[in-house]
N, C-alpha and C positions, 0 to 999 in steps of 0.2 A: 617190529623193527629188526632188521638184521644185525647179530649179533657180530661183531670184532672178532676176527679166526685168534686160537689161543697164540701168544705170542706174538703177535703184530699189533701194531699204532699205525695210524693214519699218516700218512709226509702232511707235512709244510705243502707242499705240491698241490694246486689243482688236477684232478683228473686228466684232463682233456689236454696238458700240457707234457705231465707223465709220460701221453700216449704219443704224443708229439716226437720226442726225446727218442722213445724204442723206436717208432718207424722211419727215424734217422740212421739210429744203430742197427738194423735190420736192414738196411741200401748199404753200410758198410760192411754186414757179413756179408751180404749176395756177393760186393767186389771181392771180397778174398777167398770166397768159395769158386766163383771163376777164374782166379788167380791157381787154386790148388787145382781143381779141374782141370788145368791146359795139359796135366803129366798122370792126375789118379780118375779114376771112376768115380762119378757124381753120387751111386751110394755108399761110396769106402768113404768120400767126402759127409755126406749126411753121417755113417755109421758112428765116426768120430764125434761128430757134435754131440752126439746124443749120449754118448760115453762120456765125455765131457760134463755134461749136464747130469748124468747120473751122479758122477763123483762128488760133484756139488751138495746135491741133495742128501749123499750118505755123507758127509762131512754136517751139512745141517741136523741130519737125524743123529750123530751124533752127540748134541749140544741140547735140540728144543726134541719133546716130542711130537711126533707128525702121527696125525688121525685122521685114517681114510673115512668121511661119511657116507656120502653119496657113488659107494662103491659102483654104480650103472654106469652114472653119471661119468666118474673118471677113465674106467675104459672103454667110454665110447668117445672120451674126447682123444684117450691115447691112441687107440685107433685111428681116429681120422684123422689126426695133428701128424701120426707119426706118418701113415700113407703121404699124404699131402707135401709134406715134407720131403718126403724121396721123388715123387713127382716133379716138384719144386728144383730140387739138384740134380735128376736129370736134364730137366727143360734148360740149368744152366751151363750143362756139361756140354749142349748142342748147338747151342741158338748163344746170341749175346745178348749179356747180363740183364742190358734196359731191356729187351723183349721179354727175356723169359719172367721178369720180375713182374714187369709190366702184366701178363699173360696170368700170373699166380694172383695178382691183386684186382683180377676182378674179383676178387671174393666178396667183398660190400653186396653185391647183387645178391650174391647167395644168403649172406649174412644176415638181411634184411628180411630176406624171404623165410627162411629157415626161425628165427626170430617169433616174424609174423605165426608162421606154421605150430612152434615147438612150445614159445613162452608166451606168446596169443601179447607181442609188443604191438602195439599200432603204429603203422607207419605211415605216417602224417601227409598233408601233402607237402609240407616244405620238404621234408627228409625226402618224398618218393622226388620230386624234383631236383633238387641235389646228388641224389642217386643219378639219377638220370644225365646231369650235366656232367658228375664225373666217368660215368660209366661213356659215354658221347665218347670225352676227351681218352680213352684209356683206348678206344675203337681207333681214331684216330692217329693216335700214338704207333698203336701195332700198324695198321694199315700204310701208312707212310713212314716205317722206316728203312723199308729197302727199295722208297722209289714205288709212286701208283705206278707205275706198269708195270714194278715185280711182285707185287702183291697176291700170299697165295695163304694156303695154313696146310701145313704138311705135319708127318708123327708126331715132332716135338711139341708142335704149337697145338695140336689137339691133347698131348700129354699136359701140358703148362694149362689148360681151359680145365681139367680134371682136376689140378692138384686145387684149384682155387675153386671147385665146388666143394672138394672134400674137405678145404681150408675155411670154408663161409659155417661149413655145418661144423666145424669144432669151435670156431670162434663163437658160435651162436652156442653150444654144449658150455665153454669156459661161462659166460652170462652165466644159468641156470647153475652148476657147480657152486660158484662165488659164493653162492648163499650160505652154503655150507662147508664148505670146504678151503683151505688156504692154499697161500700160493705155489709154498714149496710141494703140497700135495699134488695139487694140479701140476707144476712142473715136474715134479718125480711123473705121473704118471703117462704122462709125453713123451718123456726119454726114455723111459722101460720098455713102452711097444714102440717105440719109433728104431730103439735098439735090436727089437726083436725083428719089427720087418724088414728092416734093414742088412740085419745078419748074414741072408742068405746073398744076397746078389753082391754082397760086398767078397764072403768066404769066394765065391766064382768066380772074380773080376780083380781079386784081391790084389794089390800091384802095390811093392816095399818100398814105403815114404821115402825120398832124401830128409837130411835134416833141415834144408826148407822150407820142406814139404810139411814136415810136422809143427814149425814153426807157425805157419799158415795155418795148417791144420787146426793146433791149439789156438789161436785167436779167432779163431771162424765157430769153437765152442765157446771160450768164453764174451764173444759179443754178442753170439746170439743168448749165451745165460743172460746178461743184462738186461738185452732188448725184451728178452721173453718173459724174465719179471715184471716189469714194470708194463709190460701189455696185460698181464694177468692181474695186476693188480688193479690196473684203472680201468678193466673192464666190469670191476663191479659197482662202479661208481656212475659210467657214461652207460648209458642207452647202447642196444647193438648197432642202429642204423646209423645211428651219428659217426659210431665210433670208429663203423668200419668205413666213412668217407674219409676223418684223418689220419687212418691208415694209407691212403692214396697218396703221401707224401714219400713212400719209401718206391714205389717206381719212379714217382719224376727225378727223387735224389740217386736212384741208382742208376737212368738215365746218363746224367750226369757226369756221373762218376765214371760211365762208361767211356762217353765220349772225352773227357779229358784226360783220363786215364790208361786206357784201353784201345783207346784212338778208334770206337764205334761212329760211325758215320752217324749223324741227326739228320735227316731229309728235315722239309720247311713244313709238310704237313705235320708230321711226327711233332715240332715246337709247338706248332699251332695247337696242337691235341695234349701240348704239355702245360700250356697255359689254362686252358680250358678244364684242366685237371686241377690245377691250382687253384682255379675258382672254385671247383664243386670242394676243394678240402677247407678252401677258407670257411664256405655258409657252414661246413660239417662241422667245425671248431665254432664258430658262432652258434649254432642249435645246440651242441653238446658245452656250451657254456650257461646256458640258459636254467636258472634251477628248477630242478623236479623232484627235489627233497631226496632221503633217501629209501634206497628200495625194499622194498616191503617183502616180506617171508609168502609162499603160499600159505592157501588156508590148508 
């Protein structure tokens, strides 16, 4: 059986609701990281988060101790979390929010695959068909939202299709970690190389916050802490393929948020492909409700 990380209890919380909650609060940091991008550079905007996120964790490691196990393990998830990530805030430095977010969340496809590939998960046919319905809808989504006759995929959109491969294989790394490893580890080790790769292009581009600016700033680190615990921890719980379809709830909400906020135009296919999304997130919350006991240790 997989043992309880030292220092953590289980919530009250099912799993799959947890996961819910963060990819709420993860359509909220996208709006305020677009919000800080309209004046700073998309990786001086990531660089902050992650500094933010650092603080956290040396504030926790002052309290509980934290024990890296699966030392591979963690910097290869910091690795691709932290790339992924600066991909992610470019694509929202260029493009609007619902797109680029949209763009970053295909990661489920990868997720699934990578899963399949790394931790040998089977992916069932209900899950590969839900994959498929929301992956449909997220094609959709992109495709008509500037209007089928402008329809195209230029640098960013091919940068935003990258961060969400590099995003599907970390998500699929957090799974396999979980085993051993706790959250604040896992999140320490995100924010260490996500600070590191981030470093350089931020020192280059580097442009002096207003106090706005940092205001935004700092809430764009501390939502994404929230969202990114509570995704770390209900990923030890849900399956990867499930979990990366109820993740597909933070494009349609940031979506959303664009256009009521942001005043992003929705074309009608764009809805269409947001509803269609919605479907595949709802079966993904119904398959990842479903029990499968808990997950078992390798031999």
């Amino acid at each position: 059986m997989v043992e309880q990380a030292e220092g953590e209890s289980r919530p009250a919380l099912p799993p799959w609701l947890v996961l819910v909650i963060s990819s709420l609060l993860f359509a909220v940091m996208a709006l305020l990281a677009k919000l800080a991008a309209r004046r700073l550079p998309g990786p001086e905007v990531a660089f902050v988060r992650f500094a933010v996120g650092c603080a956290a964790v040396a504030v926790v490691a002052s309290r509980v101790r934290l024990r890296a196990r699966n030392v591979r393990g963690l910097v290869q998830r910091g690795v691709l979390g932290g790339a992924a990530v600066l991909g992610y805030f470019l694509a929202i430095e260029h493009l609007p929010v619902g797109v680029a977010t949209l763009l970053n969340y295909t990661a489920p496809v990868f997720t699934a695959l990578w899963a399949a590939l790394l931790l040998d998960e089977p992916l069932g046919a209900h899950a590969a068909l839900a994959l498929f319905v929301t992956t449909a809808g997220v094609a959709l989504v992109v495709g008509g939202s500037g209007g089928a006759s402008n329809f195209h995929i230029g640098r960013w959109e091919v940068i935003g299709v990258a961060s969400a491969m590099l995003s599907g294989a970390a998500i699929a790394t957090i799974r396999e970690v979980r085993r051993t490893d706790g959250s604040w580890e896992i999140f320490g080790s995100f924010c260490l190389f996500g600070m590191l790769i981030t470093a350089g292009p931020t020192a280059r581009l580097w442009v002096a916050p207003s106090a706005w600016d940092w205001v935004l700033l700092l809430a764009v680190g501390l939502v994404s802490l929230v969202a990114q615990m509570g995704m770390t921890w209900s990923l030890r719980y849900a399956r990867a393929a499930p979990a990366g379809i109820i993740t597909q709830l933070t494009p349609v909400a940031a979506l959303a948020l664009g256009a009521l906020l942001l005043g992003e135009r929705i074309a009608g296919l764009a809805l269409a492909g947001a509803a269609l999304t919605v479907a595949g997130v709802a079966w993904g919350a119904l398959l990842a409700t479903q029990p499968q006991g808990t997950p078992q240790e390798d031999p």
